[in-house]
C-alpha positions as CSV (number, residue, x, y, z in Angstrom):
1,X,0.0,0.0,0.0
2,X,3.0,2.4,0.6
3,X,5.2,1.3,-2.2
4,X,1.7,2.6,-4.1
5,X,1.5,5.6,-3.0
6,X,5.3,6.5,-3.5
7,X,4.8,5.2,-6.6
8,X,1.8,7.4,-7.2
9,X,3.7,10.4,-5.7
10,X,6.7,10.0,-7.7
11,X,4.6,9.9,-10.9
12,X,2.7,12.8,-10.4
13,X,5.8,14.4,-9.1
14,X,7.5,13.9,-12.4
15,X,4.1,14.8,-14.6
16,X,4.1,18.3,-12.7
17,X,8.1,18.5,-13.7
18,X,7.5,17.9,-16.9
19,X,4.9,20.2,-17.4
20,X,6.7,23.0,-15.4
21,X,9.7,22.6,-17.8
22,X,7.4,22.4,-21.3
23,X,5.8,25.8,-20.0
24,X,9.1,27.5,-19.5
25,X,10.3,26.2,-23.0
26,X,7.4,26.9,-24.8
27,X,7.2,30.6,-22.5
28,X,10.9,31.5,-23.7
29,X,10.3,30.6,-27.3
30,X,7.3,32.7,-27.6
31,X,9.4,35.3,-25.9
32,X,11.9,35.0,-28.4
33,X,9.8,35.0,-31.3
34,X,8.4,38.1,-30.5
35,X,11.4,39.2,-29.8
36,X,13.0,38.4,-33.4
37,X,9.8,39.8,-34.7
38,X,10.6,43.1,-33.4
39,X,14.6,42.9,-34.5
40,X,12.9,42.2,-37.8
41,X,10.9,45.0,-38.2
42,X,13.5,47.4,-36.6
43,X,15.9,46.1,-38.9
44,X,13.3,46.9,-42.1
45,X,13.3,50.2,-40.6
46,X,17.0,51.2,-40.0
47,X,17.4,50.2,-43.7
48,X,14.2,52.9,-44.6
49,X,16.1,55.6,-42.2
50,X,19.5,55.4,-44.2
51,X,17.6,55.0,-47.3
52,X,15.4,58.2,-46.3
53,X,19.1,59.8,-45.3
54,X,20.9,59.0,-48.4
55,X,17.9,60.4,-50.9
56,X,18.7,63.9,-48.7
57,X,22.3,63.8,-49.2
58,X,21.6,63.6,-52.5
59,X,20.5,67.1,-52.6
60,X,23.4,68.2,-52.5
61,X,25.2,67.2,-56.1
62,X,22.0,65.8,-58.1
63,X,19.0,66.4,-59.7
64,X,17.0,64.4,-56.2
65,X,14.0,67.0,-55.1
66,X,12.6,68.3,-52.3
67,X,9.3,66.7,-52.8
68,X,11.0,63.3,-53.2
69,X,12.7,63.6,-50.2
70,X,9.8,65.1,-48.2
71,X,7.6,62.2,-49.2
72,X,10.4,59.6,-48.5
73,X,10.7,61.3,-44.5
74,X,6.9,61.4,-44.3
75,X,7.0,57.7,-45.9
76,X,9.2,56.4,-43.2
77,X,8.1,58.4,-40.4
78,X,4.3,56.5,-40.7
79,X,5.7,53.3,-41.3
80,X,8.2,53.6,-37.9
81,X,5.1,55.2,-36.2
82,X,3.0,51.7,-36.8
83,X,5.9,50.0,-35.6
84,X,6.3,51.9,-32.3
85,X,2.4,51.7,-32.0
86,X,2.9,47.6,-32.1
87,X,6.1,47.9,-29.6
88,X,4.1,49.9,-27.1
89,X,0.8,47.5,-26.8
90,X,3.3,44.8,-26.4
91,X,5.0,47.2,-23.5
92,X,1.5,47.8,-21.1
93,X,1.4,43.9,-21.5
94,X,4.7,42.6,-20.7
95,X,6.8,43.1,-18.5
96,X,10.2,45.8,-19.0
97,X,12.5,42.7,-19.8
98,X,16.3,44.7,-20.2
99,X,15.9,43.2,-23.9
100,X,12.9,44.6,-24.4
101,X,14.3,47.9,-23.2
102,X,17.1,47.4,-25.9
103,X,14.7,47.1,-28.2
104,X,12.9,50.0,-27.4
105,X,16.4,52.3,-27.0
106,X,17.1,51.2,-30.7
107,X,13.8,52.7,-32.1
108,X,14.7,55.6,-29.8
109,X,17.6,56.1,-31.5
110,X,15.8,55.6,-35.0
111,X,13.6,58.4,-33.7
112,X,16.2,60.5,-33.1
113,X,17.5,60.1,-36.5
114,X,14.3,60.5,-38.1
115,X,13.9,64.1,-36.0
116,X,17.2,65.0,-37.1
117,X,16.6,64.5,-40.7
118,X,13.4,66.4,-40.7
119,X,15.3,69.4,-39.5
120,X,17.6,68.8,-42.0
121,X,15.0,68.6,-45.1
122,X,13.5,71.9,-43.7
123,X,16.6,73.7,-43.3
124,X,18.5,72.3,-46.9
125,X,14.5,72.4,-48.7
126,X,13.4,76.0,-46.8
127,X,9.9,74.0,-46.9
128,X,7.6,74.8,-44.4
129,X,4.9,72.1,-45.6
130,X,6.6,69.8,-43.5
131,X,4.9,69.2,-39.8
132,X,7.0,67.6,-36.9
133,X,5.3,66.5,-33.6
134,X,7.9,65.4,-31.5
135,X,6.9,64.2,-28.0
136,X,8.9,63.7,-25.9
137,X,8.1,61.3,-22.6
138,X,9.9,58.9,-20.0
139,X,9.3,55.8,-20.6
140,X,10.8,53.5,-17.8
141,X,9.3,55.2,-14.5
142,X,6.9,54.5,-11.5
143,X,5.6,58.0,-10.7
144,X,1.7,57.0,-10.8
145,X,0.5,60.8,-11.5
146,X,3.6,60.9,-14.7
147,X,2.6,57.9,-16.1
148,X,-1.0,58.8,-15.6
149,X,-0.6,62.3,-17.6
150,X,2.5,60.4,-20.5
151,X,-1.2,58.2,-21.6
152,X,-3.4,61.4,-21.4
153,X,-0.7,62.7,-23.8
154,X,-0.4,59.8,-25.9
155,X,-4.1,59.3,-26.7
156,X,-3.9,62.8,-27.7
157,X,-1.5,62.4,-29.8
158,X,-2.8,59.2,-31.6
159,X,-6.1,60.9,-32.0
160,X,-4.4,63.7,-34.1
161,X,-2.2,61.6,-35.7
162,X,-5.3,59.6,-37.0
163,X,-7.0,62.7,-37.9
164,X,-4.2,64.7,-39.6
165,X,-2.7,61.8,-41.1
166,X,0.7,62.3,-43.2
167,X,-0.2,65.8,-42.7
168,X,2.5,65.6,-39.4
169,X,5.3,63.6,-38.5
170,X,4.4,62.1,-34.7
171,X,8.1,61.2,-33.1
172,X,7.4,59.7,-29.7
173,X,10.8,59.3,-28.2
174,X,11.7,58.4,-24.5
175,X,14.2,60.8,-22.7
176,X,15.4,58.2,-20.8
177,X,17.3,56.4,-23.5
178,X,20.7,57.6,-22.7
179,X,21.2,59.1,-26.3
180,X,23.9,61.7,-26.7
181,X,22.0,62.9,-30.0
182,X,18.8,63.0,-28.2
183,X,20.1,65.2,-25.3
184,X,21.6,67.7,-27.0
185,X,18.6,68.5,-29.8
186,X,16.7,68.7,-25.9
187,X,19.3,70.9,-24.8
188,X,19.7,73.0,-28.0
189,X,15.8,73.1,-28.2
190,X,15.9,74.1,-24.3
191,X,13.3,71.9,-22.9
192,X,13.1,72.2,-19.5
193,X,11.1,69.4,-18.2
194,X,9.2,66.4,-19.5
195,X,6.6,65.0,-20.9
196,X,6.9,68.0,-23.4
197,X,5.8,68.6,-27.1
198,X,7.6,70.1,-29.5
199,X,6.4,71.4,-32.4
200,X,8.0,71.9,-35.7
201,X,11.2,73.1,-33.0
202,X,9.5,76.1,-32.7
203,X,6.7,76.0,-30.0
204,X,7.1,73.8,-27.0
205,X,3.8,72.7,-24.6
206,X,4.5,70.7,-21.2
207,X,0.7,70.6,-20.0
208,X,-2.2,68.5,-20.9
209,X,-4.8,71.3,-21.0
210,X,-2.6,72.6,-23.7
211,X,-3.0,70.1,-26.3
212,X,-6.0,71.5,-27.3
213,X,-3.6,74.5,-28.8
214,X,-1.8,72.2,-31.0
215,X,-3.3,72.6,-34.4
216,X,-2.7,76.4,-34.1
217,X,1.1,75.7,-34.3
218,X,0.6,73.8,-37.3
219,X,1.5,75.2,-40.7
């Protein structure tokens, strides 16, 4: 009778084991699949950044014109905008794995890039038909009230976004990226605190009740 039940113990022992070690495989290689999903599409992007880059160098000593180039920026800024859009659902599900944060610094830094070169199209182009919307937000913290008013912001956001459509460039990028280029277009810009909007680096808003004045800075 207790040869059974240490028999019975021993099987259900092992059945739980097993079980516990198919979950944890099956847990990391959905984890990783996601994972090389988002490498993939980053990837895609880096290669429509320096594409979008080397269309505005060429500017300089060909026939390439501004419209092309506005239309490649715009081009790439939507498509990295759907991608960040995908990145951040997966973020308020998931927990802040320090890949995932990797991840997330590398769009940060194609953000970055993507500001950058909008300022530069504007600048070399002298367009002004060109609108940037660059928000600028923390995005690993655990102040309740920041976090609370960073999703006020971002709903905004998307809502205009989805209304104005390639009309303006939306660049969400977290200031807590630890990006050289990043901090000094912050400093250069002087922003003084965050979450902050800037637009078209010319008008900067810091509080909520102030997105409603956003479509007056537009051009």
């Amino acid at each position: 009778m207790l040869e059974g039940k240490k028999h019975v113990f021993w099987q259900a022992f092992i059945l739980t084991t097993l079980f516990f070690l198919v979950g944890l495989v099956l847990g990391v290689y959905l984890e990783q699949n996601r994972q090389d999903s988002f490498s993939t599409s980053f990837y895609q992007s880096e290669v429509s950044l320096y594409d979008s880059l080397a269309l505005s160098k060429l500017t300089e000593d060909s026939n390439a014109s501004c419209g092309e180039i506005k239309e490649a920026v715009i081009g790439f800024a939507d498509r990295i905008y759907e991608e960040a859009r995908d990145l951040e659902r997966f973020d308020e599900k998931n927990k802040l794995t320090e890949s995932l944060k990797s991840v997330h610094r590398k769009y940060d830094l194609l953000r970055t890039l993507l500001w950058m070169n909008a300022i530069e199209v504007k600048e070399k182009c002298n367009t002004s038909t060109i609108n940037s919307v660059v928000y600028l937000y923390t995005y690993d913290s655990e102040d309740i009230g920041l976090r609370s008013e960073q999703v006020v912001w971002s709903r905004y956001l998307t809502d205009l976004k989805e209304e104005q459509g390639s009309k303006i460039i939306l660049i969400p990028i977290a200031v807590d990226a630890e990006l050289s280029s990043l901090d000094y277009l912050t400093d250069k810009y002087g922003v003084l605190e965050y979450p902050a909007v800037i637009i078209n680096e010319k008008n900067i808003l810091y509080s909520v009740e102030d997105a409603i004045n956003i479509k007056k800075y537009l051009k």
